[in-house]
Structures are given as C-alpha cells and as structure tokens.
TORVOZA-585795 format. One line per field, with one value per residue (C-alpha): residue number from 1; x, y, z. Coordinates in pm, whole numbers, always signed. Example, Ala and Ser with C-alpha at 12.3 -4.5 7.8 and 13.67 -1.06 7.14 Angstrom:
2
i 1, 2
c1 +1230, +1367
c2 -450, -106
c3 +780, +714
end
This chain:
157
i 1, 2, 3, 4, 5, 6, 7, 8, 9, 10, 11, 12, 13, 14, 15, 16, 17, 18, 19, 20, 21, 22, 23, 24, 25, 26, 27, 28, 29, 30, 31, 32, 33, 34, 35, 36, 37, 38, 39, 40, 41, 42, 43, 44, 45, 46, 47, 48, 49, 50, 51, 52, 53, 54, 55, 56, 57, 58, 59, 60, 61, 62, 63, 64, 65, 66, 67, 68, 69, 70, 71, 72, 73, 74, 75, 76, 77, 78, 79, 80, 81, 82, 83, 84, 85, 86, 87, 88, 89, 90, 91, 92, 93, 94, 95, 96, 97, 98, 99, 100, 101, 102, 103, 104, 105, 106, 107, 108, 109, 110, 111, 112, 113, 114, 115, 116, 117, 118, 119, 120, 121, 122, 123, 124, 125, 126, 127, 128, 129, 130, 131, 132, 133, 134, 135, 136, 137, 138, 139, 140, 141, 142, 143, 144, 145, 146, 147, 148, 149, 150, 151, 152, 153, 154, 155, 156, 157
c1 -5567, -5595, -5916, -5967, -5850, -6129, -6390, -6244, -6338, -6632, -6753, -6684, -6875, -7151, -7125, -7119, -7421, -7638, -7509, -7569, -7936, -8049, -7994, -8179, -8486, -8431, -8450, -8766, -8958, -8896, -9048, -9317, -9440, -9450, -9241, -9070, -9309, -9208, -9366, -9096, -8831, -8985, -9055, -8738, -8421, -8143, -7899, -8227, -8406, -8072, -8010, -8354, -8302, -7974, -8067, -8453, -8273, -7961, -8234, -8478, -8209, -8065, -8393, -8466, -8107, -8167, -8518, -8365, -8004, -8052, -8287, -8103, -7757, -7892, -8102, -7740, -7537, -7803, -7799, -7437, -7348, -7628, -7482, -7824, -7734, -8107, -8239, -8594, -8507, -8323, -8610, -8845, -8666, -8634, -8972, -9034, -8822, -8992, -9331, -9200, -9000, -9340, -9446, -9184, -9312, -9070, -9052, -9006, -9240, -9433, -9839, -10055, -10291, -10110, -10313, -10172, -10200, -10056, -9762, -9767, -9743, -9461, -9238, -9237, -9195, -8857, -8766, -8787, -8554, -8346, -8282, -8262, -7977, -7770, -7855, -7717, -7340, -7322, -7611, -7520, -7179, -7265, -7116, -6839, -6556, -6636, -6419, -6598, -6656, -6379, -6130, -6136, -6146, -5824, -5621, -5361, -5477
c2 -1430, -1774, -1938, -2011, -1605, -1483, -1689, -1509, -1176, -1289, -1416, -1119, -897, -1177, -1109, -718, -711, -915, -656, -386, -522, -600, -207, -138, -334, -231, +136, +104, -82, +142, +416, +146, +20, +392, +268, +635, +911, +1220, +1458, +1305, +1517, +1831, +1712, +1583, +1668, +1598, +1376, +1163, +1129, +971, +769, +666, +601, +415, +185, +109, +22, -178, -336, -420, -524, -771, -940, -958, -1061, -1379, -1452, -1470, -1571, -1956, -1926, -1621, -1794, -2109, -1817, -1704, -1986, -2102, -1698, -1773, -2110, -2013, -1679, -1508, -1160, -965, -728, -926, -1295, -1119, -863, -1160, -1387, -1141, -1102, -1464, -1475, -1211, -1392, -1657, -1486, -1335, -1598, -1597, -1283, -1006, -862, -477, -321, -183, -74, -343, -103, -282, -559, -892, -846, -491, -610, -912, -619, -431, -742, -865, -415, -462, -785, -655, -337, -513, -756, -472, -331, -684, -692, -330, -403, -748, -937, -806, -974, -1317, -1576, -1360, -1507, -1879, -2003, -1962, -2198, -2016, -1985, -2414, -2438, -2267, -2356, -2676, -2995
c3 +776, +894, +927, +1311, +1315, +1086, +1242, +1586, +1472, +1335, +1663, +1837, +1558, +1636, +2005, +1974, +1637, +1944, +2231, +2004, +1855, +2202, +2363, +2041, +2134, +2488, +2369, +2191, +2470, +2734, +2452, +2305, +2635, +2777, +3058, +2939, +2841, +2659, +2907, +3154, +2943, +3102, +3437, +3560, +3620, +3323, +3555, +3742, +3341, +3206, +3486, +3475, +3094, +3063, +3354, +3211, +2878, +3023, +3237, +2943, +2691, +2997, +2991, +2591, +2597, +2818, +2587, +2300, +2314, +2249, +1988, +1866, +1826, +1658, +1376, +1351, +1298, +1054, +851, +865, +723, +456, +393, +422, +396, +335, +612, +565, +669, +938, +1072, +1005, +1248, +1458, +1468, +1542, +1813, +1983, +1907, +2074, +2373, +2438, +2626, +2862, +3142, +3142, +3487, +3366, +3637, +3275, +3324, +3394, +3149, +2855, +2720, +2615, +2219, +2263, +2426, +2209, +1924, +2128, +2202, +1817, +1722, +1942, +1805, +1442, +1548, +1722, +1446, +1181, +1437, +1428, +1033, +1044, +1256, +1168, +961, +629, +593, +706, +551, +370, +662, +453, +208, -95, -364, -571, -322, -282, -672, -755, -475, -529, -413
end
C-alpha cells in the first residue's frame, strides 16, 4: 500500500476512534451527571426513553466533541508520530483534556444541584472513557502506518 494511502485510512480510523470515543463520553455523562436516571427505565415509555437517550448522548458527545477536538487532534498527532501505543498516556490525556475543557460551560440543561468539583470529577470520568474508547478502536496501533526504522534500512538507496 502506498504511503499517502495508508496514512488515508489511518485518518479515517483517527476520525471514527474520536467519533466513536466521544458517544462514549457522551454516554457516560448523561448517566454520571444524572441527566438520565435509572428509575426513568420504568416510568416512560420504550420509544420516548430512547429517543430521549440517543438525542441526550448525540447532544452531549456534539458538545465534548467541539471542547476537545483542537487539543484532541494535536494529543493525537503527537501519540502518533511517537508511536505511543499504552492505554495510560492515552486515558491520562484524556483526562487532561477534560480538566481543561472543563472550563469551557457546557450548555446540557444538567441540575444546577451539581457542584463545580463534582462536575469537575464527571467531565475528567468522561474524558478518561472516552479516551480508553479511542485507545480501544484506534489508540493502540498508532504509529504502526510509519515506516519503521527497518523498513528504511533494508530498502536500496
């Protein structure tokens, strides 16, 4: 496969790990943050509870998607021209991100109940899953669509 090819696909497994990572964190904020309770399951009518579900996580993983794409993408780039493969440098920038994306208000309608550390907690929680996720689809082979060292040594100048 030729080089501008396999860095192709590995864009697009970039794109979809993030995608993927980011209905992750989505997922477990609407849980975390109670903006979903389990006594809802009961209460509610199957069709109005997944409605209500898909659209609270498409709607939370939009706006952790806009907090953390920049910062996200440069982590990436960085994992992937350094080959860093390990779930931990990858949940712990994950984690970081969040920290940081904290900050930044997320208009999710959530309980005003929640205090700031708590959601500080929750935010970097979803950041670490979320990461984990991307480690999970995409994290793990970073760095593997490089030439290696190898590959340039036995090849005719």
């Amino acid at each position: 496969m030729s080089d501008i090819l396999r860095l192709l696909v590995r864009l697009f497994a970039i794109s979809f790990g993030f995608f993927i990572g980011c209905l992750a964190a989505g997922l477990a904020y609407a849980f975390l943050a109670r903006l979903i309770r389990p006594e809802d399951f009961g209460r509610f009518s199957e069709l109005e509870l997944t409605v209500t579900l898909v659209v609270g996580v498409f709607g939370v993983a939009s706006l952790f998607a806009r907090a953390a794409l920049l910062p996200a993408f440069v982590i990436i780039a960085i994992f992937e021209f350094w080959r860093r493969r390990d779930w931990l440098s990858h949940a712990l920038a994950g984690g970081a991100i969040a920290l940081a994306a904290a900050g930044m208000p997320l208009a999710t309608g959530s309980a005003p109940s929640i205090e700031p550390a708590q959601l500080i907690a929750i935010h970097v929680a979803c950041g670490i899953i979320g990461a984990s996720i991307y480690w999970l689809f995409t994290g793990r082979n970073a760095g593997r669509w490089l030439p290696s060292e190898r590959t340039k040594a036995t090849e005719p100048s």
